[in-house]
C-alpha positions in Angstrom: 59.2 -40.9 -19.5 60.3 -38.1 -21.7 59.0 -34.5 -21.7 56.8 -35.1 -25.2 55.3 -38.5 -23.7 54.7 -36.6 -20.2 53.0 -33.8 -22.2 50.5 -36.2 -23.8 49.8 -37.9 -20.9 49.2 -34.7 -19.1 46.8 -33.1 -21.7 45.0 -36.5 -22.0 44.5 -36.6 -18.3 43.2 -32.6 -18.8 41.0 -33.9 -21.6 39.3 -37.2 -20.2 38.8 -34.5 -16.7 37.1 -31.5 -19.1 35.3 -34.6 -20.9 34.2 -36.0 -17.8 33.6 -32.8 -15.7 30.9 -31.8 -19.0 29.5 -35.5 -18.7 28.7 -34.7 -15.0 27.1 -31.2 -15.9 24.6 -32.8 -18.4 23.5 -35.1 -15.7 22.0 -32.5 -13.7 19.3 -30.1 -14.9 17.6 -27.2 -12.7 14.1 -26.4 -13.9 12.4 -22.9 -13.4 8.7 -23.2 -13.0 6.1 -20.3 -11.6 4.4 -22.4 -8.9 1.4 -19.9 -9.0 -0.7 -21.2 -12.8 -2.9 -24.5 -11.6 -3.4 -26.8 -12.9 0.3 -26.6 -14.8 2.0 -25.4 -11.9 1.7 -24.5 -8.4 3.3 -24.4 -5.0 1.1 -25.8 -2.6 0.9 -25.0 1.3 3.2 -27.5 2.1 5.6 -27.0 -0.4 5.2 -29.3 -3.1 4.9 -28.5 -7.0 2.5 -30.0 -8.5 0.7 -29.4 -12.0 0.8 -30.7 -15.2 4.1 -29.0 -16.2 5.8 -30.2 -13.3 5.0 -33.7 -13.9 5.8 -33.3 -18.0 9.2 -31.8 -16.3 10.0 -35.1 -14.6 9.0 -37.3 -17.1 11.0 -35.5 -19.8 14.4 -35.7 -17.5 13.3 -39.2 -16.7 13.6 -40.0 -20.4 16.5 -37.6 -20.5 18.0 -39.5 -18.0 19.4 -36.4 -16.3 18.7 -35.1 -12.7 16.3 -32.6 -12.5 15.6 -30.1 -9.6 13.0 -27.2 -9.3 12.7 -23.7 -8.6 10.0 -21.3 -8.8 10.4 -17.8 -9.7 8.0 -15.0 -10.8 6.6 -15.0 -13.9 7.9 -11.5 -14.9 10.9 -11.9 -14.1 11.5 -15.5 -15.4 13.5 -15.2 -18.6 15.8 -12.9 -16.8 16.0 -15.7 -14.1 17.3 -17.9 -17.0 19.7 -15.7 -18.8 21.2 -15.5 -15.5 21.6 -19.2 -15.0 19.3 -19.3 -12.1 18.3 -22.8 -14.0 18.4 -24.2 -17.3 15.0 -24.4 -18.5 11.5 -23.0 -18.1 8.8 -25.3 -18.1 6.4 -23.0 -17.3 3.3 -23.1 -19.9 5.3 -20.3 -21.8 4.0 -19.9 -25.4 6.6 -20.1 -28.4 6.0 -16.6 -29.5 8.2 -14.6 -31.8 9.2 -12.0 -29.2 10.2 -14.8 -26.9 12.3 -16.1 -29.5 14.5 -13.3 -29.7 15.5 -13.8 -26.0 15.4 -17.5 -25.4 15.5 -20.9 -27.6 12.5 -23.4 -27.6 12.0 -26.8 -28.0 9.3 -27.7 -29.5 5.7 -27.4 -28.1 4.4 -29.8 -25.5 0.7 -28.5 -25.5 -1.3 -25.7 -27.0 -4.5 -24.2 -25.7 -6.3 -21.6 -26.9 -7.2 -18.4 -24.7 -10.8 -18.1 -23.2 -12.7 -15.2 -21.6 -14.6 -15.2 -18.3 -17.1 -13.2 -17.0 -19.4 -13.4 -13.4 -22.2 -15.6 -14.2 -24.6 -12.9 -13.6 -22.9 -10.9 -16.5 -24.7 -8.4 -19.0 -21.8 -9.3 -21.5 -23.2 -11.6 -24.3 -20.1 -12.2 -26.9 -16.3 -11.5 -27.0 -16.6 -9.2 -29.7 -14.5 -6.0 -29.5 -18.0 -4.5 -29.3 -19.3 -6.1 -26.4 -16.4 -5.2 -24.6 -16.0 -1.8 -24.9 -15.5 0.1 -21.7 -15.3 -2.8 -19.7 -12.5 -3.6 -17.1 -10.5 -6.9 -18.3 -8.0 -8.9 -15.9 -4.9 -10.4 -17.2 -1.9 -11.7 -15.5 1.2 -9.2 -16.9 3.5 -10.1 -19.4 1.8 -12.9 -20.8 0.3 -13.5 -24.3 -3.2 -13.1 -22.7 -2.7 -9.4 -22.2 -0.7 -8.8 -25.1 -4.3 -10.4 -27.0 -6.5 -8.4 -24.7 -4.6 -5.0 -25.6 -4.2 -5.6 -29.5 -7.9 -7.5 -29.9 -10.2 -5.6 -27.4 -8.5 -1.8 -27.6 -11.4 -0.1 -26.4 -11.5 -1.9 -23.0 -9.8 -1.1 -19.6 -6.6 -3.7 -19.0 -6.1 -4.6 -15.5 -2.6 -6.3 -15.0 -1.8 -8.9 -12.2 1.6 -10.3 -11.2 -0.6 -13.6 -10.6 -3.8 -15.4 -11.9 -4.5 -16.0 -8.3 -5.2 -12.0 -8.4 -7.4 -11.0 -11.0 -9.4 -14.3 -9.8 -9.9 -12.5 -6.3 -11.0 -9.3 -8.0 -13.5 -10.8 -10.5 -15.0 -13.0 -7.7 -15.7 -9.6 -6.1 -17.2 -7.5 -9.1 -14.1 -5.3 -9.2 -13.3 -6.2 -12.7 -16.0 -7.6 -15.5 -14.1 -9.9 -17.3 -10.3 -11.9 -16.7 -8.5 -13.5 -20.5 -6.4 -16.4 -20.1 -6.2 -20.0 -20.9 -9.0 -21.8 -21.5 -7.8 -24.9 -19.5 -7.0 -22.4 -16.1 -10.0 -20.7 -16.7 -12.0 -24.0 -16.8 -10.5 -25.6 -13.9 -10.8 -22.6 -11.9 -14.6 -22.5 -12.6 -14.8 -26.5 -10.9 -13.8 -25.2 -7.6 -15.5 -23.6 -4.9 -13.6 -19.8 -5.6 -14.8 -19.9 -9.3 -18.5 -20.6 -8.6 -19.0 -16.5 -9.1 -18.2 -17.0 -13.4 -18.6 -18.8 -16.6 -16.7 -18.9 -19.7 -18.1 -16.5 -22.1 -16.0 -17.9 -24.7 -13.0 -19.0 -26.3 -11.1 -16.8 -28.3 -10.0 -16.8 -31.7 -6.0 -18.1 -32.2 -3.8 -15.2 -33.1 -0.4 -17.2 -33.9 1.8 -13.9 -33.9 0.5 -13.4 -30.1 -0.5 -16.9 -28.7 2.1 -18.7 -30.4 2.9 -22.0 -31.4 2.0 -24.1 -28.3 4.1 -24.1 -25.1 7.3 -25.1 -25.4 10.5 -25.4 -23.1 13.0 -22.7 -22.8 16.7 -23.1 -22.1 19.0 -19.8 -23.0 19.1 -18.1 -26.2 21.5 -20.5 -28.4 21.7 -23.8 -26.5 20.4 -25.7 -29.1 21.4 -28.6 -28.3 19.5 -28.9 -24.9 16.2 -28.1 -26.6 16.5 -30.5 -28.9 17.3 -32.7 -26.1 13.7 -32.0 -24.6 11.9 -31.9 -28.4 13.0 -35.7 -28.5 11.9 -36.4 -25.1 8.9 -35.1 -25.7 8.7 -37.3 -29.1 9.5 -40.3 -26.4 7.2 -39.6 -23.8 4.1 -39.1 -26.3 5.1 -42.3 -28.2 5.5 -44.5 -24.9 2.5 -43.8 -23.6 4.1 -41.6 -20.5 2.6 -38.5 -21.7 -1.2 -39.9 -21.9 -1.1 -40.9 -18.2 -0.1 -37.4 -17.5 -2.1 -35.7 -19.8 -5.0 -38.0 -18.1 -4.6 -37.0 -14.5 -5.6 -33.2 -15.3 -7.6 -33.4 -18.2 -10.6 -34.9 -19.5 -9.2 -34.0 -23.5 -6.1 -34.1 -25.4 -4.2 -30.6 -24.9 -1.1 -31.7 -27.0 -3.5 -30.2 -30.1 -3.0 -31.4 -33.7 0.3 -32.3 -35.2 
């Protein structure tokens, strides 16, 4: 074998190891979740995730056919968590808003909810209006679209942050706040068990698409288009097959994928 034909045997051995070596990566996914938002996501005692998100996680790599594994992280400091390459994509119930876009890319939506208000049942609140709420404490979980709405649409009340919904839910059950904005969907499931007897939905909230965003959607780092397209077709697949009712099912009495 001459030097030339040794060459190209090398480099093609390089090539078909690079080619293969990328094959491999694509075959494993790691998938950042919360594990503290039921009923999308949460860590339960024993260590299990569960929730609606986690289940739409493993049908997507499923149809993918990739590898998936989970871990949580906290919500504020998620995105950082993925520009990092702690994982490779959120599925987290994070909204496709414009700010968000500017740090990470998104597939397309896989649900959208619209934001609701709660308030104890024996509340002298009677409407969401701007009005009713003035001077009024509101809970919110921080850095999420439901406190960026609270602090552009109800200016003139008090905005409590929590790192958790599991938070502002203890302080509302014990009159220290008079109200708590988030999805309608937590909001209502919370209400069916025993620790959200104390409150009723007051109502739900108006869309504001510059704030609540498109829907959720997935997020993988700022640029990889290719892997959220990857997901926007799975998700295409799983709605058309059927996989995605018999999620959707389990949790929910309606459809949450909302409109087209």
């Amino acid at each position: 074998m001459n030097i030339s034909t040794r060459f190209f045997a090398a480099a093609s051995i390089a090539a078909l190891s690079l080619f293969a070596g990328s094959a491999m990566a694509q075959e494993k996914l790691v998938i950042g979740t919360e594990g503290a938002y039921p009923p999308f996501n949460n860590l339960e005692a024993n260590g299990q995730l569960t929730g609606f998100d986690v289940d739409i996680a493993k049908a997507l790599c499923e149809e993918m056919k990739v590898t998936c594994t989970f871990v949580t992280n906290d919500w504020e400091g998620i995105i950082p968590a993925l520009q990092s390459k702690k994982f490779d994509a959120i599925v987290a119930s994070m909204s496709i808003t414009p700010e968000r876009k500017e740090q990470v890319t998104f597939s397309k939506k896989y649900y959208n909810t619209p934001p609701a208000i709660a308030v104890p049942k024996d509340s002298p609140i009677k409407d969401a209006s701007a009005a009713s709420l003035k001077g009024k404490t509101l809970g919110a979980q921080g850095s999420t679209t439901h406190s960026n709405y609270t602090e552009k649409h109800m200016p003139d009340s008090e905005l409590k942050l929590y790192p958790t919904a599991d938070e502002y839910k203890l302080d509302i059950s014990n009159g220290r706040i008079d109200g708590v904005v988030d999805d309608i969907v937590v909001l209502s499931e919370w209400l069916k068990s025993d620790a959200g007897k104390c409150c009723k939905i007051l109502a739900p909230l108006p869309v504001d698409v510059e704030i609540n965003g498109e829907g959720a959607g997935i997020a993988v780092r700022k640029g990889d288009q290719a892997l959220a397209d990857k997901f926007t077709a799975a998700i295409a697949a799983i709605r058309a097959n059927g996989k995605y009712k018999q999620i959707q099912d389990k949790y929910f009495d309606f459809d949450v994928y909302g409109g087209n």
